[in-house]
C-alpha positions as CSV (number, residue, x, y, z in Angstrom):
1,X,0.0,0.0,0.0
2,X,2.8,2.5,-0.9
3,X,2.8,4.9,-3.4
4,X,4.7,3.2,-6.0
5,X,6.4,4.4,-9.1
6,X,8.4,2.2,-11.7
7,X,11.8,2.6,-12.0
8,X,13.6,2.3,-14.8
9,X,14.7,-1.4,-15.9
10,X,16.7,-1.4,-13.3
11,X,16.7,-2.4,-10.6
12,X,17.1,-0.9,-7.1
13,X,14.1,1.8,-6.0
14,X,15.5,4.3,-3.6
15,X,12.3,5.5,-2.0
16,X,12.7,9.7,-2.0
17,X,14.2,9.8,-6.1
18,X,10.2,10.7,-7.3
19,X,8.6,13.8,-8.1
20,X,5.6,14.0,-6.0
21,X,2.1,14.7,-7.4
22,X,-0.2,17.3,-6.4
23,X,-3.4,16.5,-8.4
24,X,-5.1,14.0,-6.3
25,X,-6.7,12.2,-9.5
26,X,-3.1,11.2,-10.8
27,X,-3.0,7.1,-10.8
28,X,-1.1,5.7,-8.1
29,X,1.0,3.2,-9.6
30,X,1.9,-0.2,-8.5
31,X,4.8,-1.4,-7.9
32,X,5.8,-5.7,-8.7
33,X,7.7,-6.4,-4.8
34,X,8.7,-9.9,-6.5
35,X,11.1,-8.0,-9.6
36,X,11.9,-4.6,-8.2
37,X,14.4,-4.0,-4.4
38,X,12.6,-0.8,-2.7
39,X,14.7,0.8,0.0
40,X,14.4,4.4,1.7
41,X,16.9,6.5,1.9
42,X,15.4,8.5,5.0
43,X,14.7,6.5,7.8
44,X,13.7,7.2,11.3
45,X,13.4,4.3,14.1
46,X,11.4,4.4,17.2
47,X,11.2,3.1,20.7
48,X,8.6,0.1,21.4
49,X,8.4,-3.4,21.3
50,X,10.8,-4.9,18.1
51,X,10.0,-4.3,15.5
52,X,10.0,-7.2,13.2
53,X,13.6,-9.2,11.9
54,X,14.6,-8.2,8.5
55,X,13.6,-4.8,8.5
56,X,17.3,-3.7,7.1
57,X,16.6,-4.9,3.8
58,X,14.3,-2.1,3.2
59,X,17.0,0.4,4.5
60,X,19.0,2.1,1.3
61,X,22.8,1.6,2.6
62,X,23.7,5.1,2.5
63,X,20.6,6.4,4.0
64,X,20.2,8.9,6.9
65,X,18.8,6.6,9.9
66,X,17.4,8.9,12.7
67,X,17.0,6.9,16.0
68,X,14.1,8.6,18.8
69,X,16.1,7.4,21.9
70,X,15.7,3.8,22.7
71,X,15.0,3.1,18.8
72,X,18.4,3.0,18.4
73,X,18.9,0.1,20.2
74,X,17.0,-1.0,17.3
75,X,19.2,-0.1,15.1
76,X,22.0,-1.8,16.6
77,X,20.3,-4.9,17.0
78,X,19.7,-5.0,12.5
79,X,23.0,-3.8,12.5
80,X,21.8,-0.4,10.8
81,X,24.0,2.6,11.0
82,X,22.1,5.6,13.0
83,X,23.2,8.9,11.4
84,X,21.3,11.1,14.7
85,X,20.3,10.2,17.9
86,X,17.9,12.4,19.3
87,X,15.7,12.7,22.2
88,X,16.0,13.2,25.9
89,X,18.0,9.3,26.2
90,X,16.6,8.5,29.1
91,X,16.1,5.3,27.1
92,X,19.6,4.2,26.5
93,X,22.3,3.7,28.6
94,X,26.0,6.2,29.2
95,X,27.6,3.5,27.8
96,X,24.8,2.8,24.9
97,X,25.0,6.4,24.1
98,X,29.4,6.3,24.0
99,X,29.2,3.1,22.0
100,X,27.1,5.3,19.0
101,X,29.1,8.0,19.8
102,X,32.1,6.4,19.2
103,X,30.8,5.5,15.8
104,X,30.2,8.8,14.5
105,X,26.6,9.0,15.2
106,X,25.8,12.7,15.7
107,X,24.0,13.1,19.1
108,X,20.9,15.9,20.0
109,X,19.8,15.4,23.6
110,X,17.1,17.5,25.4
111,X,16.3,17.7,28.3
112,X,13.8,15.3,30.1
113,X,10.8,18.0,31.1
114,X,10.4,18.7,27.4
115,X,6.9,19.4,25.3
116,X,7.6,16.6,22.6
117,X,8.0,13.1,22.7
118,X,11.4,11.7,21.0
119,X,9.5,10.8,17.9
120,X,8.2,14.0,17.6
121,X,11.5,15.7,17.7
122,X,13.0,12.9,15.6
123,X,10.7,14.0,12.8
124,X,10.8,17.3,13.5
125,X,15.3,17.2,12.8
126,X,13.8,15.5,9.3
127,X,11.2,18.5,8.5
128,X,14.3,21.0,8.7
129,X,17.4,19.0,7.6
130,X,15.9,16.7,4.9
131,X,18.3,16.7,1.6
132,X,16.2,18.2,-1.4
133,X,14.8,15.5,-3.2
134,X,14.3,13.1,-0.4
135,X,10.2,13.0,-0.6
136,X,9.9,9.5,0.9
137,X,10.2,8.5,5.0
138,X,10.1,4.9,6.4
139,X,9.3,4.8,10.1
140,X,10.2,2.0,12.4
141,X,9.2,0.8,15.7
142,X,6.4,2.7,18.0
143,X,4.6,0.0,18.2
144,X,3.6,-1.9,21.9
145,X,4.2,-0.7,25.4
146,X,2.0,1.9,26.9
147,X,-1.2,3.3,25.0
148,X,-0.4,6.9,25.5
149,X,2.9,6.5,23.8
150,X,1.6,4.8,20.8
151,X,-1.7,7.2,20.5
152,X,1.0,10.1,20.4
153,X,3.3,8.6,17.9
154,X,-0.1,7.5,15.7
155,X,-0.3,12.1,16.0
156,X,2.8,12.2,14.7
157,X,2.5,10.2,11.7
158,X,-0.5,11.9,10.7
159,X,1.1,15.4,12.0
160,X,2.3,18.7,10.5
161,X,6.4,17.2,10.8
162,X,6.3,15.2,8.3
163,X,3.0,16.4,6.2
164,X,5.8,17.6,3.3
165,X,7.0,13.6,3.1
166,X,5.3,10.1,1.9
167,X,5.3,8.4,5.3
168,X,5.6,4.7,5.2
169,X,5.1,3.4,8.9
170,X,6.2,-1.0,9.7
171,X,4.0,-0.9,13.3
172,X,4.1,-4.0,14.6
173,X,3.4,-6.4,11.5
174,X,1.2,-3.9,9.7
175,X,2.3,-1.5,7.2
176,X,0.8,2.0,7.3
177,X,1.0,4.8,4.9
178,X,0.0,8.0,5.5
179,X,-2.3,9.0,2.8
180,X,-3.5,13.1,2.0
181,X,-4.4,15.1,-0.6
182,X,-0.9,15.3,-2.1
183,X,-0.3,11.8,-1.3
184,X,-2.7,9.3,-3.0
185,X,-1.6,5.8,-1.6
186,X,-1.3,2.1,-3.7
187,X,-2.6,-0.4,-1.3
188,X,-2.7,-4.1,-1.9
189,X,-0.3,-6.4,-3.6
190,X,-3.3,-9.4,-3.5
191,X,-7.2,-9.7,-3.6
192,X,-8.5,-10.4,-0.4
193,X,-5.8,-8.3,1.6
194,X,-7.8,-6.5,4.7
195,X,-7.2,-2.5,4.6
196,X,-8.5,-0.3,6.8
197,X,-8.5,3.3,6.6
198,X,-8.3,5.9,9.8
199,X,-8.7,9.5,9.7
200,X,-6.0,11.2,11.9
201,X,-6.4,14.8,13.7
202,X,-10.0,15.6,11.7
203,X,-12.0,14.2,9.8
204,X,-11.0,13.3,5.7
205,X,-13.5,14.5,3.2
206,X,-13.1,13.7,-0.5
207,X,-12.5,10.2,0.3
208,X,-12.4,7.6,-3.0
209,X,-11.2,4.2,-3.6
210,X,-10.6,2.4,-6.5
211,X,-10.0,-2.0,-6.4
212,X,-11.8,-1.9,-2.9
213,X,-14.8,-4.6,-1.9
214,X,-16.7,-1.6,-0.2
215,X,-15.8,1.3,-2.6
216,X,-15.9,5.0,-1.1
217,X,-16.7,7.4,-4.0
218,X,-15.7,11.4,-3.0
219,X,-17.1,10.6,0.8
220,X,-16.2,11.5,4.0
221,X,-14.6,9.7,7.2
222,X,-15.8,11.2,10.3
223,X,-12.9,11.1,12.9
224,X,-15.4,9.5,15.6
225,X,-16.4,6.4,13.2
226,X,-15.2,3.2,12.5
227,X,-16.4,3.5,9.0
228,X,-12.7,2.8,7.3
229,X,-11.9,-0.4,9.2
230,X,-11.6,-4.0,7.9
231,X,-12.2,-3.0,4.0
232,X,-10.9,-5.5,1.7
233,X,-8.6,-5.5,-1.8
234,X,-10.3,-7.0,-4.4
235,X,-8.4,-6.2,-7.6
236,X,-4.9,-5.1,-6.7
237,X,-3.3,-2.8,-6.8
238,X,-6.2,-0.9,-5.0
239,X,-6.3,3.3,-4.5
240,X,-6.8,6.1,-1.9
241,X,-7.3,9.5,-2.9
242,X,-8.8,12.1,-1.0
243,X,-9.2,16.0,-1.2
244,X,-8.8,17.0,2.4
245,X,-7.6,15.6,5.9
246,X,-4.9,12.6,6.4
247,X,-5.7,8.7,6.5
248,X,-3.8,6.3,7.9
249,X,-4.0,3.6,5.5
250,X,-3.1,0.3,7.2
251,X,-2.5,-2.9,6.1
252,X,-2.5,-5.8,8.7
253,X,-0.3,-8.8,8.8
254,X,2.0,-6.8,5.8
255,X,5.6,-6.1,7.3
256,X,6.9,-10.0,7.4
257,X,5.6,-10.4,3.5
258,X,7.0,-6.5,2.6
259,X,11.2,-7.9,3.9
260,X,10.5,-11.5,2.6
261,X,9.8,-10.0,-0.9
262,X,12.1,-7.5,-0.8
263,X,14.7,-9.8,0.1
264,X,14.0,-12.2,-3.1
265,X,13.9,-9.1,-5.2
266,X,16.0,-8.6,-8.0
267,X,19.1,-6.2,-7.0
């Protein structure tokens, strides 16, 4: 359920080389996981319960991974490089912090009685130092642990940080994109795949779906409903366009199938 475009014969997709469409109506194209490698190039990894194994084959190997605190030890543990650390560390041991120090990871620490979670700083470093022509973000982690923390890392996805980027989110097992009216989302690499789609902040008018079993046609989502939930792809690649608000677009069950066919693409 990513925003796909096709490369050229080639080969590997850095996520962050496309132009990025502002007329809602443009096609979303799909992209075939099984003959084409799709990394991103900006990364950011977040505390929470681990994420799943694998999840380095997605990463572009000179990308710019920005660890929130504790998702660092993430990181370490897929043997990704973290470019910035960045949050209050409260997370992470002195000598966790000296061992990515050590390595050349550049280090931002606030203070603990701060106004934003590490996430929230994480992507705010990404809204103000992102390299022109990086578009596309893969977040990480966030997943588990306590209910405020995830509701408040759900705000950021769906917040004004990282409104400028595609946002491709692996939260637990289920892959979420972040879909807008600048961002119309490909969802579903197979009929029968369950999507569900979740307004974030306010309610998403202008809401249409192409491919879907329960098809929306310029609709709204109301923020209090459960209208978007459980929906189901039923000719792939399936669409989400809408004219205003932000969607989480979420794919259950996706993250394990994303790495394995990533990992039997063709380089």
């Amino acid at each position: 359920m990513r925003r796909w475009a096709h490369p050229t014969d080639g080969h590997r997709e850095h996520r962050g080389s496309f132009a990025r469409s502002a007329n809602r109506h443009s096609e979303p194209a799909a992209l075939d996981l099984a003959a084409h490698l799709v990394t991103w190039d900006l990364v950011i990894v977040v505390d929470g319960a681990s994420p799943v194994p694998g999840w380095k084959a997605l990463v572009a190997p000179t990308a710019t991974v920005i660890a929130a605190d504790g998702g660092a030890r993430h990181a370490r543990n897929e043997a990704v490089t973290v470019t910035d650390l960045v949050g209050d560390l409260d997370s992470l041991t002195p000598a966790e912090v000296d061992w990515f120090t050590r390595g050349g990871t550049r280090v931002h620490r606030f203070d603990v009685d701060k106004d934003f979670t590490d996430f929230e700083l994480a992507a705010q470093l990404v809204r103000h130092r992102a390299q022109p022509g990086v578009e596309d973000v893969l977040v990480v982690g966030g997943a588990g642990g306590r209910l405020d923390h995830a509701l408040g890392n759900i705000a950021v996805l769906g917040g004004d940080d990282l409104a400028a980027f595609s946002v491709t989110a692996l939260l637990g097992d289920a892959v979420t994109t972040v879909a807008s009216s600048t961002h119309p989302v490909s969802v579903g690499d197979r009929a029968g795949q369950v999507v569900s789609l979740v307004p974030v902040g306010t309610h998403a008018r202008g809401v249409t779906t192409q491919g879907m079993r329960f098809e929306l046609h310029d609709e709204a989502l109301d923020v209090r409903r459960t209208r978007g939930l459980s929906n189901v792809v039923a000719a792939p690649p399936a669409s989400v366009t809408l004219d205003e608000g932000r969607l989480l677009v979420i794919e259950p069950d996706a993250v394990s199938r994303l790495i394995h066919d990533n990992r039997g693409a063709v380089p």
